[in-house]
C-alpha positions as CSV (number, residue, x, y, z in Angstrom):
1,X,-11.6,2.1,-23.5
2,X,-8.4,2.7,-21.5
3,X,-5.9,5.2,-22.3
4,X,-2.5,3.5,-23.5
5,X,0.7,5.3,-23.7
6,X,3.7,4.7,-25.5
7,X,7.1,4.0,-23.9
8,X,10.2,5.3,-25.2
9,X,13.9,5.6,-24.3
10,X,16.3,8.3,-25.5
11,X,20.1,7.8,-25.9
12,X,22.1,10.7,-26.0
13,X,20.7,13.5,-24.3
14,X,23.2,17.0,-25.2
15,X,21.3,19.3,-27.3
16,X,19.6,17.1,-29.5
17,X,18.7,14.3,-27.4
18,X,17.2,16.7,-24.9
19,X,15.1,18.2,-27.3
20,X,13.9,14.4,-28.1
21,X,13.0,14.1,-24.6
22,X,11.1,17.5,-24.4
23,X,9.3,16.8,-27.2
24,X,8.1,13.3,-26.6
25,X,7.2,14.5,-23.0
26,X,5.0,17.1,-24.6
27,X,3.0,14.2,-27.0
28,X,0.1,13.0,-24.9
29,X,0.2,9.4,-25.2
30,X,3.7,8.8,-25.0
31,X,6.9,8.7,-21.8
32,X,9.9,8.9,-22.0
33,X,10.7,5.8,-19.3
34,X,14.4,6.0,-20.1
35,X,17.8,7.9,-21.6
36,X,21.0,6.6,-21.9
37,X,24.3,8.8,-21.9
38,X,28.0,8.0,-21.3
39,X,28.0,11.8,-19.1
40,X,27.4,10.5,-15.5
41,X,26.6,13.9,-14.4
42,X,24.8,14.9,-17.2
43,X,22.9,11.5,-17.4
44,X,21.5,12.2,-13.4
45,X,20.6,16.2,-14.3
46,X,18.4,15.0,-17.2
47,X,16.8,12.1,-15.8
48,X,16.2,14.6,-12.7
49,X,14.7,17.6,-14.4
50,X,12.6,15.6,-16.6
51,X,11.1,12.8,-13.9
52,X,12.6,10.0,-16.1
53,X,12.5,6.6,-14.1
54,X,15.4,5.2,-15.7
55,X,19.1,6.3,-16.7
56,X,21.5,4.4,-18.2
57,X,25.4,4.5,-18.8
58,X,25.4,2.5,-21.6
59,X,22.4,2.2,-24.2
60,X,22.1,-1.4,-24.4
61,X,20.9,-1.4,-20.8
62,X,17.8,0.3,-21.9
63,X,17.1,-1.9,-24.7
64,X,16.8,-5.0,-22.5
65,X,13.5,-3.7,-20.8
């Protein structure tokens, strides 16, 4: 049987939200395949340090996948 995996998308990522995307990362089964911030910069460093495809500026973008 194949493996399946869970997609998920973050919005928000200070603190909190970063933690989110640490911890789901961590789960086996499941990818974070997107986060959504209104921080530009911050928005590129997370979606960089965590090898997250997708970053959005607004968090309906993400929903729409």
């Amino acid at each position: 049987m194949a493996e399946r995996s869970i997609g998920v998308g973050v919005v928000g990522v200070r603190n909190i939200g970063v933690g989110h995307v640490k911890r789901c990362k961590s789960i086996d089964g499941m990818d974070v395949v997107a986060i959504a911030d209104v921080d530009p910069e911050r928005l590129r460093g997370v979606a960089r340090d965590y090898a997250i495809p997708r970053a959005y500026a607004e968090a309906g973008q993400s929903v729409q996948l």
